[in-house]
C-alpha positions in Angstrom: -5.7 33.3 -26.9 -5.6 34.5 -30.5 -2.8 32.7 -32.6 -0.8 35.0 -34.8 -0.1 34.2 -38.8 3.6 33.2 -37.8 2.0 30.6 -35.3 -0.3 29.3 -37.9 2.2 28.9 -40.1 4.3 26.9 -38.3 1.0 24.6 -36.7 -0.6 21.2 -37.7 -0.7 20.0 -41.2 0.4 23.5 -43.1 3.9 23.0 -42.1 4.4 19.9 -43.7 2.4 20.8 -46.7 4.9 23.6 -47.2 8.1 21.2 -46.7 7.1 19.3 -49.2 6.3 22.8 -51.4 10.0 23.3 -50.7 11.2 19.9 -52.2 8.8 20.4 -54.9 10.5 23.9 -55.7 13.8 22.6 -55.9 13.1 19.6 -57.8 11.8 21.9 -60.6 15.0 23.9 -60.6 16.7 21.0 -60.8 14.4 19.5 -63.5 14.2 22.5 -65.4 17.9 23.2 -65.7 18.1 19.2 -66.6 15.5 19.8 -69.6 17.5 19.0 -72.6 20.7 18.5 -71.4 20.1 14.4 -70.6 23.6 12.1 -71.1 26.0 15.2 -70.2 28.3 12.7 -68.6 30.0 11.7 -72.3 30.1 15.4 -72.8 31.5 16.3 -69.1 34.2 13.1 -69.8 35.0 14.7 -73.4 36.2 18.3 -72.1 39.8 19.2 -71.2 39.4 19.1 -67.4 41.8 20.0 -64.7 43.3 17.1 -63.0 41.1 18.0 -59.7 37.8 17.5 -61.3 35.4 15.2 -59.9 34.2 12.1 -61.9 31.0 12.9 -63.2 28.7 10.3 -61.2 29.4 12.4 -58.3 27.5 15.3 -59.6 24.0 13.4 -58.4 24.5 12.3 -55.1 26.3 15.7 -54.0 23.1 17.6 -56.0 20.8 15.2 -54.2 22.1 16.0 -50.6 22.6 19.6 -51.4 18.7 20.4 -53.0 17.4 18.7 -50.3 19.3 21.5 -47.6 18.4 24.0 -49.7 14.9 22.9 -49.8 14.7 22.4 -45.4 16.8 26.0 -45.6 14.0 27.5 -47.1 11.2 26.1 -45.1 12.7 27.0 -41.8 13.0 30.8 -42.8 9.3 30.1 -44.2 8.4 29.0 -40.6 10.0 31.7 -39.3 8.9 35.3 -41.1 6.9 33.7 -44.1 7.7 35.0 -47.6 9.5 38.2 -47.7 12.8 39.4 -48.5 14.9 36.4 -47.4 12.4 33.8 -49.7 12.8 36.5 -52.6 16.5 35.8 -52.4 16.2 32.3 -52.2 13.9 31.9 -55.1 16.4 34.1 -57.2 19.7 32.1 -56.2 17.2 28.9 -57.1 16.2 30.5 -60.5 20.2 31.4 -61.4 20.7 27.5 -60.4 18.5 26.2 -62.9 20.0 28.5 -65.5 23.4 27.2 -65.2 23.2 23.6 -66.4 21.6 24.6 -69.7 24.0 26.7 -70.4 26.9 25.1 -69.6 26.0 21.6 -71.0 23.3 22.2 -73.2 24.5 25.5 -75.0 28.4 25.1 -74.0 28.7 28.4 -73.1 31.5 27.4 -70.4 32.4 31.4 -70.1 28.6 33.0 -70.5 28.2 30.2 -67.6 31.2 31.0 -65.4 29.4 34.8 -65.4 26.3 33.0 -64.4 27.5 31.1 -61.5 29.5 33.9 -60.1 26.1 35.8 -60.3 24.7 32.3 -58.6 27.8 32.6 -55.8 26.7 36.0 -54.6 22.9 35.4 -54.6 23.7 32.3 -52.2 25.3 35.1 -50.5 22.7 37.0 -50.1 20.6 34.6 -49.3 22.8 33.3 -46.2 23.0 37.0 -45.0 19.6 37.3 -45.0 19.2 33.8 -43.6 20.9 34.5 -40.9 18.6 37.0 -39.8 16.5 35.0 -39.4 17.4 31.8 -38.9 21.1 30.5 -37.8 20.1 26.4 -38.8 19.0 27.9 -42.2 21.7 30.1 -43.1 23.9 26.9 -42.3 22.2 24.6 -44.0 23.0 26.5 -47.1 26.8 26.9 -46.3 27.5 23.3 -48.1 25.9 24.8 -51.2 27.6 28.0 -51.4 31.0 25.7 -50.5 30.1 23.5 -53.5 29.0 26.1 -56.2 32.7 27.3 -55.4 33.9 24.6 -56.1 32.0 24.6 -58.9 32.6 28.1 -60.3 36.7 27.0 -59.8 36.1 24.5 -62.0 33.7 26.3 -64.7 36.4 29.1 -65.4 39.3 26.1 -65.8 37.0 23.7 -68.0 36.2 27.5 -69.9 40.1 28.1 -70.3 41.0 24.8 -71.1 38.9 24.3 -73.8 38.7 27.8 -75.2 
């Protein structure tokens, strides 16, 4: 019986490998759009915020749980159909992700950033579409994300108008 190159994907030590090539991808977006922007909780605290924004510890754990979806999201489409269209979306939303802290915090650029995370929004998106395709437990792993950069975009463009 010959295996095919979506069966060897998904066999014996390779799979795990590649979860863990997953984590490691999203903890350099998250890294990456950390670089120079350490002790943004005074900052966060200092801006004219609406009254329905989170205190700023939350940020961590909610990133935490929600890197670590997006990282088993990506892995299962992986598993599935290997890198194609679906993984090029993924990597882009990813990439817009890591842009947004850095610009927000360390540039304050709250309106340059609310453009960024609407870009962000529609490349989770895509991303889900494509997901879906392939994938229902992946394209709903990533639904908490998209839910939270909503939230997250809502409360960009008030922080940009409030302190304009």
């Amino acid at each position: 019986m010959e295996i095919s190159e979506g069966s060897r994907r998904t066999t014996g030590a390779r799979k795990w490998w590649a979860l863990l090539g997953f984590g490691a991808a999203v903890t350099v977006a998250a890294a990456a759009g950390g670089l120079g922007v350490q002790g943004t909780s005074q900052e966060y605290a200092d801006l004219q915020q609406p009254s329905w924004a989170p205190p700023s510890w939350l940020f961590g754990p909610v990133w935490t749980v929600l890197y670590a979806l997006i990282a088993v999201a990506g892995w299962l489409v992986w598993r599935r159909v290997g890198f194609g269209p679906a993984l090029w979306a993924w990597v882009v939303q990813l990439v817009l992700n890591a842009i947004w802290t850095p610009l927000f915090f360390g540039a304050g650029q709250y309106g340059l950033a609310f453009a960024e995370i609407v870009l962000m929004w529609l490349a989770i998106g895509v991303t889900v579409a494509l997901f879906l395709r392939v994938s229902r437990p992946a394209a709903a792993l990533m639904l908490p994300y998209w839910a939270w950069v909503t939230f997250a975009a809502a409360l960009n463009f008030a922080i940009w108008r409030l302190n304009a």
